[in-house]
N, C-alpha and C positions, 0 to 999 in steps of 0.2 A: 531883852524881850523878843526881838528878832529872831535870836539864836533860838531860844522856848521855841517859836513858833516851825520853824523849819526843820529841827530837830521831831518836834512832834505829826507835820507832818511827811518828813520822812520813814517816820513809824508806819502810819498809817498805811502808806504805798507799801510799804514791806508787805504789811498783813494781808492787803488786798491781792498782790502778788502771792504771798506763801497762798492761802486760799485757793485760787485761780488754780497753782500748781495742784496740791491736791485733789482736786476735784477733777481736772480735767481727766486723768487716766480712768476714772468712772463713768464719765460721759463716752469715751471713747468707748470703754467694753458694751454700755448700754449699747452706742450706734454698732458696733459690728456685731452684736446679739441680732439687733433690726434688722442687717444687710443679711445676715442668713437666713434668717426666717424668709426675711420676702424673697431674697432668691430661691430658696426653695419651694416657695409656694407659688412664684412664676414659674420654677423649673417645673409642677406637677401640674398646673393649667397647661401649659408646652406642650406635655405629654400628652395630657388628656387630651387637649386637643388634635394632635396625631393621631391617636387611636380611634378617635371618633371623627376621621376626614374618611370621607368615600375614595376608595379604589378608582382610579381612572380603566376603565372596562376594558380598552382599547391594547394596555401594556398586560392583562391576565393570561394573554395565549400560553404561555408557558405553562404555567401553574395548573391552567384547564387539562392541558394536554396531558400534564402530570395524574389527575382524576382519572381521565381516561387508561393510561397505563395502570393504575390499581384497581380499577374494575376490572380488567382485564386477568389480572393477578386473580385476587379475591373470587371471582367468577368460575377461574381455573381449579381453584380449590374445591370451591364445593361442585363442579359439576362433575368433578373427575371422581369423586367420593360417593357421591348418592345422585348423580343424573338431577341435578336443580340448580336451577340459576339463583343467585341469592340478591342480583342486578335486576332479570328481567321477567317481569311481573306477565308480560302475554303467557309464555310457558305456563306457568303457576296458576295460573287462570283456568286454560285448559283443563289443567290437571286436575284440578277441582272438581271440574266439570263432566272429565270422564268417567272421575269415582261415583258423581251420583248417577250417569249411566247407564253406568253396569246393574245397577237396581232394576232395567226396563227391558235387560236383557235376557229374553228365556232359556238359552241353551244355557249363559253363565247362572244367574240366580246369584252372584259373590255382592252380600252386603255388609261386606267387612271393610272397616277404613286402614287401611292397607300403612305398613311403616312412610312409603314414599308420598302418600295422598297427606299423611301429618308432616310431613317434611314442607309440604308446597303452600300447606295453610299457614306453618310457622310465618315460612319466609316472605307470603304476602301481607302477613297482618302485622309485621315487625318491620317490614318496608314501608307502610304506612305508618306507623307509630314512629319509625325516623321522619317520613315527611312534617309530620304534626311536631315534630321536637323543632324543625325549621320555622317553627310560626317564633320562636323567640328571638329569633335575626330578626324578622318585622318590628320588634318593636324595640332594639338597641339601634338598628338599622341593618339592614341586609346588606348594603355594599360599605357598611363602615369595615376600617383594618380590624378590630376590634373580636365583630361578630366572626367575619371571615375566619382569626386565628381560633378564638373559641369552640367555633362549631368542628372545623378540623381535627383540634385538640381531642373534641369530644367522639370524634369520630376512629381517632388513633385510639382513644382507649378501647370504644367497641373492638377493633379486630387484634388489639393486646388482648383484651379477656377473649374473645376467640379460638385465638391462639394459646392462649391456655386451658380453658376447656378443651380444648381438643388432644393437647399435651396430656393432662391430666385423663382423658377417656382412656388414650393407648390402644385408637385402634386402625384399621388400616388406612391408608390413605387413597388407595384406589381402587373402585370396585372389581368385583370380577364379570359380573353379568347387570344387567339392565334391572332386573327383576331383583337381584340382591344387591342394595346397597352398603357400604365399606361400615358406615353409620350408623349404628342403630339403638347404643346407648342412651339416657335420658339426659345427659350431659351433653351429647352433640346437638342437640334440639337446642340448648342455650347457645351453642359456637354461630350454629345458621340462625339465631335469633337477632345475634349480637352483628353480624358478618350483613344481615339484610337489612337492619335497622342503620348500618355506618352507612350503605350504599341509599338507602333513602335519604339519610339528613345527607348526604354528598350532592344528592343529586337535584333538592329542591335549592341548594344555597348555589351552584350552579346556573342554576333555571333563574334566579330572581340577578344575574349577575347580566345586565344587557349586551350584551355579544353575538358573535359569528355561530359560537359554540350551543345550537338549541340543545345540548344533554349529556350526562358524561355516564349515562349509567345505561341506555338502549342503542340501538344502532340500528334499528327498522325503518323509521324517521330520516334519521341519518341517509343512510342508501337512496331512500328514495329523490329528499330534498337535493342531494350530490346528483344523480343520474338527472333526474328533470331539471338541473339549474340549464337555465339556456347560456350560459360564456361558457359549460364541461369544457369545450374543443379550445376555448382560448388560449393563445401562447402568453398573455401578458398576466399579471397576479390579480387574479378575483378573489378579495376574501370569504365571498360567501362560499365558492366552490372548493379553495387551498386549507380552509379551516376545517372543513366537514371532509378531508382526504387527511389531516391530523388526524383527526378523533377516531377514523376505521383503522388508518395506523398504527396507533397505540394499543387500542384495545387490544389488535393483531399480537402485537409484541408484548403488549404484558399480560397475554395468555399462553402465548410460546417462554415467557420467561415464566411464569407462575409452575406452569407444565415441566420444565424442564428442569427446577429447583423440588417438585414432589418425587422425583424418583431419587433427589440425591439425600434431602433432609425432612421429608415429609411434611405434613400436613401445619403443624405447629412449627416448623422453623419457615416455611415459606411467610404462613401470618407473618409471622415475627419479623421478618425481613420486612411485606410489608407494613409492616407498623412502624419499624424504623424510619423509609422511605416517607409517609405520611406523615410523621412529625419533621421531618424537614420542612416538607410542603407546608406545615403551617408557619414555622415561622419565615417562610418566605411570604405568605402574607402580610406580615408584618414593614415590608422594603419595598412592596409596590407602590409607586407615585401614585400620588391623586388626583381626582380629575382636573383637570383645570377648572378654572374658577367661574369663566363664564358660561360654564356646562352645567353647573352648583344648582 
């Protein structure tokens, strides 16, 4: 009877064992099914969270200073083509204003709205409509990596379509006189639509970026802020006055490089140059540190 009993429960541990055995390699796929999932769904919280940490304002100089150079560029494009800044809104203003004028003028009597007078209205009403395209940072957040890479992004496509509208017009790229500009197709009115709306959304996500840098699209402000800083004569580094001597820098240089790239590949290859340039710049948005924490 002994034997019976030990014989039968040796059976018993078998089965409980074999059992154990089987089962266990389904448990195992079940947990490492789990361990994936959740890591990957920490790995896209990680992310999301990166993307949506604000910029430390302090580490931007570079990137700003980079704006500043494509203004410069961009700027060089279209003023050397039809006499208009596609940046700076005083000019354009003006212009506006001369055209209606001439309306009160007796000797001229000219109430015609002139190719360069629709040139100036394009460029300011599409410079606005970039700023108002900036209110969608406000509300992902204006200094998150996120909005910063996006709006760049979107501002790379404006002077790619630019740059091929103007490809696609095939016409000159530099004027010959003041009075006649290079431009005059109804497809270049889209390049300076596209070219002043990129320069608006640049210049309001800029603006909302707290910094040394008050603009990357004027330089009036600039000049003056720089000349009236009372350290100008300082030998040691003032960032308000070293940062505002960046921004006239750049613009300087990426209007001599914009300039000096129109006589080699024109009008459509300069864009395109920079377009390339500008989507760098945004994904170096992407690698700027965050603010520190107790700044949050």
């Amino acid at each position: 009877m002994d034997f019976l009993k030990e014989k039968r429960l040796s059976l018993k541990r078998f089965r409980t064992y074999d059992t154990q055995d089987s089962v266990q390699p389904r448990d195992v796929e079940v947990q490492s099914a789990r361990s994936i999932s959740e890591s990957g769904f920490s790995s896209w919280r990680a992310f999301k969270k990166y993307i949506m940490t604000d910029v430390d304002p302090s580490r931007c100089t570079a990137i700003l200073t980079a704006y500043c150079f494509l203004t410069g560029i961009t700027d060089a494009v279209s003023f050397t083509a039809i006499f208009i800044w596609c940046g700076f809104m005083t000019g354009n203003t003006v212009q506006l204003a001369l055209s209606l004028g001439r309306i009160f003028s007796p000797s001229d009597g000219d109430l015609t709205f002139r190719t360069m007078d629709k040139q100036s209205l394009t460029a300011l009403c599409c410079f606005a409509i970039g700023i108002l395209l900036g209110r969608i940072g406000d509300r992902i957040g204006a200094h998150t990596r996120l909005w910063l890479f996006l709006g760049t992004m979107l501002q790379t496509l404006f002077i790619m379509g630019a740059a091929i509208t103007t490809w696609k017009g095939n016409q000159p790229s530099v004027a010959e006189a003041r009075d006649s500009p290079a431009w005059t197709q109804n497809i270049t009115f889209l390049a300076i639509a596209l070219m002043s709306a990129a320069l608006g959304l640049q210049g309001i996500m800029a603006k909302r970026i707290p910094s040394q840098f008050g603009t990357t699209v004027v330089l009036t402000t600039v000049w003056v802020e720089l000349v009236g800083d009372p350290h100008l004569f300082k030998l040691r580094h003032v960032p308000s006055r070293d940062h505002r001597i960046l921004e006239i820098a750049f613009f300087f240089l990426g209007a001599v490089f914009g300039r000096a790239l129109l006589d080699q590949i024109g009008s459509a290859g300069t864009l395109g140059i920079g377009t390339a340039i500008r989507f760098v710049v945004a994904l170096f948005w992407l690698a700027v540190p965050e603010k520190p924490f107790e700044e949050q």
